[in-house]
C-alpha positions in Angstrom: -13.1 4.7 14.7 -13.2 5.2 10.9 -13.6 8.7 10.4 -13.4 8.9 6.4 -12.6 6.5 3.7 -11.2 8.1 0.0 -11.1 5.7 -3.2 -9.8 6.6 -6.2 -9.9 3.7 -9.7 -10.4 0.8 -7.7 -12.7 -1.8 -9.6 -15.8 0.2 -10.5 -15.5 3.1 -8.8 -13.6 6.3 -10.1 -13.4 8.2 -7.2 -15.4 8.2 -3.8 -15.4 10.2 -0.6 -17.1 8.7 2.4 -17.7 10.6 5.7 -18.8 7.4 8.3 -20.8 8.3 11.5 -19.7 7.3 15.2 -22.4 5.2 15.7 -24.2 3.0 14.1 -23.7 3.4 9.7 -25.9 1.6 7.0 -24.7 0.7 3.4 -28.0 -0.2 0.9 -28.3 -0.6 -2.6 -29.7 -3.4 -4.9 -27.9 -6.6 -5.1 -25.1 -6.3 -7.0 -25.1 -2.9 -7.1 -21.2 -3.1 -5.3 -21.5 -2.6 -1.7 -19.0 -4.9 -0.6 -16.7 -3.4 -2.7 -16.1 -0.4 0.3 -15.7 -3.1 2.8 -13.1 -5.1 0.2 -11.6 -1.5 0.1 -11.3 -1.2 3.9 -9.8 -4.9 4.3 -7.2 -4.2 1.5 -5.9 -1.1 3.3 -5.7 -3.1 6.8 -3.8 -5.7 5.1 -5.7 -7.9 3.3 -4.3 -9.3 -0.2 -4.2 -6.5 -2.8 -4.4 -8.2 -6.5 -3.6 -6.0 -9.7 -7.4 -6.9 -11.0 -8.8 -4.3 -8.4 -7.2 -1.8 -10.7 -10.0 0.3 -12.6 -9.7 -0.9 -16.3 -7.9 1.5 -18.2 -5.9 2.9 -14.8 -2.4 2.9 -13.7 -2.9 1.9 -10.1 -5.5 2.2 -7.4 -5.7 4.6 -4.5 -7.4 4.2 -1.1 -6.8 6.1 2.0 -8.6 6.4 4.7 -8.8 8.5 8.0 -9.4 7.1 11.6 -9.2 8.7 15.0 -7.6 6.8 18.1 -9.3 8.4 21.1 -8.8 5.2 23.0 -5.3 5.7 22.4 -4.9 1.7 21.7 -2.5 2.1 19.1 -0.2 4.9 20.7 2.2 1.8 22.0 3.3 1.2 18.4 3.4 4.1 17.0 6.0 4.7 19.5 7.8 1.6 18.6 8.0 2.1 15.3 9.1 5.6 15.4 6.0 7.2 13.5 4.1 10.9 14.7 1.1 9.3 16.3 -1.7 12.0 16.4 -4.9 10.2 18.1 -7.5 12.5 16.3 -6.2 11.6 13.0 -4.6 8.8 11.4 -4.2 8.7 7.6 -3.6 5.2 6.2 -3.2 5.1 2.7 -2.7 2.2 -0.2 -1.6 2.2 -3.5 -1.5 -0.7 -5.5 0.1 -0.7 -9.3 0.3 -3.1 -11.5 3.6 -5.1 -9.7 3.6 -3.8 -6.0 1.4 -2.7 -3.3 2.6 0.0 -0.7 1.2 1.1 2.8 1.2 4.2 4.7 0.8 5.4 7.4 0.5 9.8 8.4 3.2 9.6 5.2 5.7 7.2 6.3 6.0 3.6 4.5 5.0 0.9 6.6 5.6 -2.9 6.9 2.9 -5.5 6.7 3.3 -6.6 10.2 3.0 -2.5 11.3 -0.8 -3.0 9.5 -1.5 -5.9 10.6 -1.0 -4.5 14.5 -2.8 -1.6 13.9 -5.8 -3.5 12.4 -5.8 -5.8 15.2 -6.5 -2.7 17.5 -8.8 -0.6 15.6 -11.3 -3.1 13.5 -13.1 -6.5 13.1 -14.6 -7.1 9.5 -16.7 -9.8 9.4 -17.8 -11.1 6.1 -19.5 -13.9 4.4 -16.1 -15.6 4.1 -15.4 -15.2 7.6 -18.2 -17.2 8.8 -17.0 -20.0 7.0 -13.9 -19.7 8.4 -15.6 -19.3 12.2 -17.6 -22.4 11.5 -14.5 -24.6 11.0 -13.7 -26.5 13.7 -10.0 -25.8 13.3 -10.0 -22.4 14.1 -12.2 -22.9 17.3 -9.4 -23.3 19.7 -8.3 -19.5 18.2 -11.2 -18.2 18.6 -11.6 -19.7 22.3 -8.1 -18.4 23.3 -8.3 -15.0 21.7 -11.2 -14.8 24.7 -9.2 -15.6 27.6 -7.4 -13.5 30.2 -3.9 -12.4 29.8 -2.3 -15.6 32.6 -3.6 -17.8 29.6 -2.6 -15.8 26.6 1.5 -15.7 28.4 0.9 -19.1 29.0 -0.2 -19.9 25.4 3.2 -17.9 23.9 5.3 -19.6 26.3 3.9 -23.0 25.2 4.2 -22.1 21.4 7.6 -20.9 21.8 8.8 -23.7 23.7 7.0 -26.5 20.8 8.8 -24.5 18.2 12.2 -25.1 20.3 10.9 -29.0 20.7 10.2 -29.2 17.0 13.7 -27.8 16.1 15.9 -30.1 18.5 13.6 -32.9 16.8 15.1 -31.7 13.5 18.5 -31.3 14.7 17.9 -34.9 17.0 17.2 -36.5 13.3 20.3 -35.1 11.5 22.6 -36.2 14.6 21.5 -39.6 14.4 21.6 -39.8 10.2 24.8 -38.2 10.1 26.2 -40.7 13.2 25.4 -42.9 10.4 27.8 -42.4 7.8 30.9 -44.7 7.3 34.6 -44.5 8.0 35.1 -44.4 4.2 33.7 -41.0 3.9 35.1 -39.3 6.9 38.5 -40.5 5.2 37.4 -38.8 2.3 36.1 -35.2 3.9 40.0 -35.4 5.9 41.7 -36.7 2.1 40.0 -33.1 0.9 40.1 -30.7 3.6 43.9 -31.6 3.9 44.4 -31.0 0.0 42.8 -27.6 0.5 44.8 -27.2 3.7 47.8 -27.7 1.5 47.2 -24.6 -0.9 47.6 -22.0 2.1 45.4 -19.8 0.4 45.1 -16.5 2.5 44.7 -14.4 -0.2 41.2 -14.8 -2.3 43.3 -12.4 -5.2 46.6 -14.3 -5.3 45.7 -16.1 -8.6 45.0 -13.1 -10.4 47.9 -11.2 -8.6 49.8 -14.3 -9.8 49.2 -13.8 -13.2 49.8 -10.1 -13.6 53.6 -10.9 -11.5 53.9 -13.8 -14.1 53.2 -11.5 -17.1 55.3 -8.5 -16.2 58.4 -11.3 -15.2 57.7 -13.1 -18.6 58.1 -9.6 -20.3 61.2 -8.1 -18.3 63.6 -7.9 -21.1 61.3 -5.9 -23.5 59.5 -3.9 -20.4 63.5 -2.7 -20.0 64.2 -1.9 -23.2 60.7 -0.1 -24.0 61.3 1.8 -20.6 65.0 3.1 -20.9 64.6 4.0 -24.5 61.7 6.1 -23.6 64.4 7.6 -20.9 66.6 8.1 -23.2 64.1 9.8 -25.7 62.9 12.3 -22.5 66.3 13.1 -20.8 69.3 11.1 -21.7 71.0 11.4 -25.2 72.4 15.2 -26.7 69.1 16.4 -28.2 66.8 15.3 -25.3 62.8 16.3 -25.2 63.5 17.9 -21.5 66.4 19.9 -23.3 64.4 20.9 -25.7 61.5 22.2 -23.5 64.4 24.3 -21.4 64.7 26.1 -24.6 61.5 26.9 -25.6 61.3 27.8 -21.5 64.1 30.3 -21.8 62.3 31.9 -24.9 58.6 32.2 -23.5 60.5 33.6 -20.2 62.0 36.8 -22.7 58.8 37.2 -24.5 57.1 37.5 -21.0 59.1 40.9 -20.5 57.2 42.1 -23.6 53.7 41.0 -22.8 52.6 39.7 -19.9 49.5 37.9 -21.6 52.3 35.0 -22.0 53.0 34.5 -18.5 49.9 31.5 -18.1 51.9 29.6 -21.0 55.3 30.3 -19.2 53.5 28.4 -16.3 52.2 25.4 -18.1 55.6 25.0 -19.7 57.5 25.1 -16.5 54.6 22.5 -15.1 55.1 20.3 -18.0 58.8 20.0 -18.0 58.3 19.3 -14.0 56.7 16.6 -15.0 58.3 14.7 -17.7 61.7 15.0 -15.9 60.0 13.4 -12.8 58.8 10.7 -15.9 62.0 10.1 -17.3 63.8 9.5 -13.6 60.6 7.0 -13.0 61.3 5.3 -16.5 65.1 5.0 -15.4 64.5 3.6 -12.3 61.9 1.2 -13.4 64.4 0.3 -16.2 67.0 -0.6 -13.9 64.7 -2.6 -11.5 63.2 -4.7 -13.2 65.2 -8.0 -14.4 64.4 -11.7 -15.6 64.0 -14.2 -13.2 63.8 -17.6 -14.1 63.4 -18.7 -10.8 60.4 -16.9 -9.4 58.9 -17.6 -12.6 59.1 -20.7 -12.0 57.9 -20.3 -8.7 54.7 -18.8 -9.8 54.1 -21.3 -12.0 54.3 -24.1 -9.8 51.7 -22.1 -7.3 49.5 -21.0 -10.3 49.3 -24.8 -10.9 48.5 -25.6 -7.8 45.9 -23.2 -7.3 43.8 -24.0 -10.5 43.9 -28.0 -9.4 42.2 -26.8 -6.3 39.7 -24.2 -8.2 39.1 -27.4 -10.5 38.4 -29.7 -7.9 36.8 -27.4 -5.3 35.1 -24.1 -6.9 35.8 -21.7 -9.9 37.2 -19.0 -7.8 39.6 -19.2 -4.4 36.9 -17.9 -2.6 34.8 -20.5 -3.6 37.5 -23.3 -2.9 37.4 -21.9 1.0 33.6 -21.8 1.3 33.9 -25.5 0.1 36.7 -26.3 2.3 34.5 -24.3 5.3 31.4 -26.9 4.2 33.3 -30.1 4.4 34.6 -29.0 7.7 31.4 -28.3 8.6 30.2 -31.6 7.6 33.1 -33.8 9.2 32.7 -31.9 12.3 28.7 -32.5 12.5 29.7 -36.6 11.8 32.4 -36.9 14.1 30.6 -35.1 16.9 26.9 -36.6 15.7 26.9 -39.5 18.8 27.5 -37.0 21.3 25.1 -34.4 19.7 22.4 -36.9 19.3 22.7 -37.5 23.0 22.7 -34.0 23.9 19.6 -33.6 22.2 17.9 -36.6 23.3 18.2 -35.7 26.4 16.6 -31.7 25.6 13.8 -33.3 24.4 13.1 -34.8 27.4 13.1 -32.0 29.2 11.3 -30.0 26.6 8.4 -32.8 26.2 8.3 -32.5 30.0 7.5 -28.5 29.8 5.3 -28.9 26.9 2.9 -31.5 29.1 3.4 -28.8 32.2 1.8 -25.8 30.2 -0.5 -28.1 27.9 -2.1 -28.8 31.1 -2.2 -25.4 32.3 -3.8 -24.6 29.2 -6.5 -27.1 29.3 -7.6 -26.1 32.5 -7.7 -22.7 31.9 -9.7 -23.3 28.2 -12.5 -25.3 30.2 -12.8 -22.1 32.5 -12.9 -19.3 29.6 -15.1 -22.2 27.7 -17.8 -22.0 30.3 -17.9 -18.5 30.6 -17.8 -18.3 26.7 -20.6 -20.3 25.9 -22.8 -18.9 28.7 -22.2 -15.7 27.3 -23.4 -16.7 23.7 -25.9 -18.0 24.8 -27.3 -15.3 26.4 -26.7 -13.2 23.2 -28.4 -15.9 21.1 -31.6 -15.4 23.6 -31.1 -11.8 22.3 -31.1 -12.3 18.6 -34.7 -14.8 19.0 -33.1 -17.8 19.8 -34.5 -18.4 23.3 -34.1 -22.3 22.9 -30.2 -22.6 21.9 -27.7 -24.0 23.9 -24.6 -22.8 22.8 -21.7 -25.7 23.9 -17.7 -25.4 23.6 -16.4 -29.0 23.4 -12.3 -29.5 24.5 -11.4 -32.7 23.8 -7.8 -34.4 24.5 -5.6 -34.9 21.1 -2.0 -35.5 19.9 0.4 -32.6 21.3 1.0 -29.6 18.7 1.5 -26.2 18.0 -1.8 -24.7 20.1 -1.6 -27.8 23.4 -3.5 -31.2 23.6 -7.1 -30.1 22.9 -9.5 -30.8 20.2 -11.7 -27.7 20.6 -15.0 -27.4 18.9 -18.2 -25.2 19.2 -21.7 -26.8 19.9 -25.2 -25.7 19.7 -28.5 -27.0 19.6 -31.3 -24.2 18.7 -33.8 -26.8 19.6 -34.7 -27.5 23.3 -35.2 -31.2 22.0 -31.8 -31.5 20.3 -28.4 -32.5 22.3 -25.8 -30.1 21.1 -24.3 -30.7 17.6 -20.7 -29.3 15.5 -22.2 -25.6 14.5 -20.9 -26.9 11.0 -23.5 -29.2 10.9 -26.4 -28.0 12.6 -27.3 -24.2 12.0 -28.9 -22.9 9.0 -28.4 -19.9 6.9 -30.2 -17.6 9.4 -28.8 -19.2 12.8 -25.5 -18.9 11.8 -25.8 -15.4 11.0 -27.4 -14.7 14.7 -24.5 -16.8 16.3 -21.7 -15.1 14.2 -23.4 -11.7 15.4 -23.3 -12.8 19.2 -19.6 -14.3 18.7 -18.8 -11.4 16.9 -20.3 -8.8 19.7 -18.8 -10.6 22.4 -15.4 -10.7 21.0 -15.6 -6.9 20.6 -15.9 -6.4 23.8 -13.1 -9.0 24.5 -10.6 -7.2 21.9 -12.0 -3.5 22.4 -11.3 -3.2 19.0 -13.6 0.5 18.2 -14.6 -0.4 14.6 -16.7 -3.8 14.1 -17.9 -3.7 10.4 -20.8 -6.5 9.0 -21.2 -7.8 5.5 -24.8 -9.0 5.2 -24.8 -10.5 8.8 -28.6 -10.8 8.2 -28.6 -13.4 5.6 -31.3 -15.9 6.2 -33.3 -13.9 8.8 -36.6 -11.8 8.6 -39.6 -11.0 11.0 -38.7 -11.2 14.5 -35.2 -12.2 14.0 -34.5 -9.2 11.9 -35.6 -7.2 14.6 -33.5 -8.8 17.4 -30.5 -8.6 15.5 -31.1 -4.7 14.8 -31.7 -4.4 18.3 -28.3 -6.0 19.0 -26.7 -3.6 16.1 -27.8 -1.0 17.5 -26.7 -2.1 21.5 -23.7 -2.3 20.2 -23.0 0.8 17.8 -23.7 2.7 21.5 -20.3 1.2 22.6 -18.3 0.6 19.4 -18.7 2.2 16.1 -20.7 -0.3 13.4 -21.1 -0.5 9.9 -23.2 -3.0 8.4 -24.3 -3.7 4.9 -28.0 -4.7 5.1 -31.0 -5.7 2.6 -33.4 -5.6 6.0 -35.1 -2.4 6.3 -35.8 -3.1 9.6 -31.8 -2.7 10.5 -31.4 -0.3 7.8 -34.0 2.4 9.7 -31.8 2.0 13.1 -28.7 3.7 10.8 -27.6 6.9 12.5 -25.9 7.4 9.0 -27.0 5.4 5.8 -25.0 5.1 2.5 -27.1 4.3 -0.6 -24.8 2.1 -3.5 -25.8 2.4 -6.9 -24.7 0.9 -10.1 -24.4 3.2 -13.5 -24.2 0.9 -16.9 -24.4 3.3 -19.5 -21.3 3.3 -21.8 -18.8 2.0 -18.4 -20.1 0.3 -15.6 -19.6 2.8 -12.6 -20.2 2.7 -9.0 -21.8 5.4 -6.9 -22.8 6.2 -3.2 -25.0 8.5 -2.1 -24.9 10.0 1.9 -28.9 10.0 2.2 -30.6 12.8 4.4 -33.2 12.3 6.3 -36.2 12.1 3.3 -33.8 10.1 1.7 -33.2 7.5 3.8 -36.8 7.1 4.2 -37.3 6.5 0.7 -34.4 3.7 0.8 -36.0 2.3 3.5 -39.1 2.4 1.2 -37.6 0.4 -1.6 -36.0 -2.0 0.6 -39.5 -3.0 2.3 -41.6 -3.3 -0.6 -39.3 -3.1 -3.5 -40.9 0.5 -4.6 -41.9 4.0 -3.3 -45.5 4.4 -2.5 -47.5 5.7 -0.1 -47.6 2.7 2.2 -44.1 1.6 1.8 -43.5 5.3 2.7 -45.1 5.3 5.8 -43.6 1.7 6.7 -40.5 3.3 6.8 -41.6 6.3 8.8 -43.0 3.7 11.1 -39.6 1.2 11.3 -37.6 4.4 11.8 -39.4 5.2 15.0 -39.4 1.8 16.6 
């Protein structure tokens, strides 16, 4: 259950601190005053798409966090999984969303979309006025029908969705097999001509060009790199009046002077380090000297490869290593025509088999949909008898259809809230205030069904008053005894069963500003007040008193 909701700069509001009730919580306020905003607030941090407009104007980012307590333990599983502290009696989700990102947390640690989306699917339903356009499309009937059923159907349903992703993909790979048996002699003469040219360059080292051309430069050079290095040599340690000599000198000196003062001893050091070192120089420059010699034949050798090299890089790639992942590709490709026959016969053959499991567990599903379909739409319609709609008959219609991703059915809801009326598509029959009564029974069923603890409404009254309002406050209420609800309301009647009532109101004085207000007792009643008759007077007053203690 939701246990507190924080909002800092997010569209109107500048900061808010909500404290929601265990039962059954009411949100009021004039239209437009921004009641949904809380709800778009609580969607956003479960996952729903976070734009940069919900940023306050004149703010950096927007904050939400909010606090929920697992005493069902439902989400403990992947917690675990995902290697975060799970503590059941609070759980601190938090969202921040900037101008160019949006990040999730959760008790600190930053968490992936998918780690959300699982936790939402355990804790919360939010239904809104978008959702019941969404329920009342026939395409996502069948989802809604299997998200009822027992877990033998639900297997059943992942093995058949993984095993039409496998068909689909041999289907893919059955097409190319057959294109690519296609292709003519001419170019698999071609793909050999240049895999054998590439072949022919040897090329084991992805460096060797540029290795190539430092060799080439130094051999070029030889001559001068001689006479540069046994000059210098013979500069250091080689002719009469030699640098190295020189320094043994100046050694010899510093080494007297030391007997006098001992401050001299550190430069004693460095000079005995230094002339270390430049007779360890002059030996290297003397070897090097006398190593390295012209070589006409090498160099011609490293042209010749050099050459070779850049025709490839020409033909086949800028660089060597792109030469052997273009020699890897055409290898790729001559193997995939010259084996395509077989392939395509291998794969024929899997689809067979596949196409063969695929009718298997369509079936299986479409037996098992008409059982959960019976049971479904009994149980609407008992809710709908509930919410004042004694007459409906609430049908689930499962059709046969071309295979794909959910089986072979064409699933779509029915009712008829006329006892004279065959059942009709709920898309085309219902009005305003019957599809708000069959979203609420759909929607109270199914929270039974996902034991989800959290089941928030946006305006699920819309179209009803009188009796209906009644029933459906009724059914609020039933069901805030098992699950936690929040609703958003303009009925007073459902507003007075709130065990906890929020009151929204809109500030437009120099900024537009949201605030909410957590009513006490008195207050509520006077909310209740302006609700039923638009203003606070003595009768609307005592309306409220009355609706209160129905």
């Amino acid at each position: 259950m939701l246990k507190s909701l924080h909002i800092k700069d997010f569209i109107l509001i500048d900061e808010l601190k909500l404290d929601f009730d265990k039962g059954f919580n009411v949100i009021t306020g004039e239209t437009g005053a921004g009641k949904s905003i809380i709800i778009n607030a609580i969607d956003i941090i479960f996952g729903a798409k976070a734009k940069k407009e919900v940023i306050k104007t004149g703010c950096e980012k927007s904050f939400i966090e909010l606090t929920l307590a697992d005493y069902a333990h439902s989400t403990k599983d992947i917690f675990t999984e995902n290697e975060i502290d799970y503590t059941p009696e609070e759980i601190i989700i938090s969202k921040e969303i900037t101008e160019t990102t949006s990040r999730s947390r959760v008790n600190g640690i930053v968490v992936t979309q998918d780690f959300i989306k699982a936790l939402r699917e355990r804790v919360i339903d939010i239904h809104s006025q978008h959702q019941t356009y969404t329920y009342i499309q026939p395409k996502y009937h069948i989802t809604l029908l299997d998200s009822y059923s027992d877990d033998t159907h639900k297997k059943n349903l992942c093995e058949f969705k993984d095993t039409y992703k496998e068909y689909i993909d041999t289907q893919k790979l059955y097409e190319q097999a057959k294109l690519a048996a296609t292709q003519t002699q001419d170019k698999i003469e071609f793909l050999k001509f240049q895999i054998k040219e590439i072949e022919s360059g040897a090329i084991e080292n992805l460096n060797e060009d540029v290795e190539l051309e430092k060799e080439l430069d130094i051999l070029s050079n030889a001559q001068t790199l001689k006479e540069l290095t046994y000059s210098s040599y013979w500069q250091l340690y080689g002719n009469d009046s030699n640098i190295v000599d020189a320094l043994n000198n100046i050694k010899f000196d510093i080494s007297k002077a030391v007997n006098y003062d001992e401050s001299l001893t550190k430069l004693q050091e460095n000079l005995i380090d230094a002339l270390e070192t430049l007779k360890d120089t002059a030996f290297s420059l003397r070897n090097y000297s006398e190593t390295v010699e012209p070589n006409e034949q090498r160099i011609d050798e490293i042209n010749e490869r050099i050459s070779l090299l850049n025709n490839l890089k020409r033909k086949y790639g800028r660089t060597l290593e792109e030469v052997q992942k273009t020699y890897k590709t055409l290898l790729n490709e001559l193997n995939s025509i010259e084996f395509s026959a077989e392939r395509a016969n291998q794969l024929e053959k899997k689809l067979e088999t596949l196409n063969l499991q695929l009718e298997t567990l369509a079936q299986k599903l479409s037996d098992s949909r008409k059982i959960n379909a019976n049971k479904l739409s009994v149980a609407i319609t008992k809710e709908l008898e509930k919410l004042e709609l004694p007459k409906s008959n609430f049908n689930i219609s499962i059709e046969p259809c071309a295979m794909n991703q959910n089986g072979k059915d064409n699933v779509e809801f029915l009712i008829s809230t006329n006892i004279s009326e065959s059942p009709k598509p709920l898309i085309k029959t219902a009005s305003g205030g019957e599809i708000s009564r069959v979203m609420l029974a759909i929607k109270t069923i199914f929270a039974n069904a996902d034991k989800v603890d959290t089941v928030i409404f946006d305006e699920i009254d819309t179209g009803i008053s009188g009796k209906a309002s009644q029933a459906v406050s009724d059914e609020l209420l039933s069901l805030s005894t098992s699950h936690q609800v929040i609703v958003i309301t303009h009925q007073p009647i459902i507003a007075a069963k709130g065990t906890k009532h929020f009151y929204v109101a809109k500030s437009q004085k120099d900024t537009t500003k949201i605030f909410v207000h957590d009513l006490n007792d008195e207050n509520k009643i006077k909310a209740i007040a302006i609700l039923a008759s638009g203003d606070i007077t003595e009768e609307s007053i005592n309306l409220a008193k009355q609706l209160i203690t129905l």
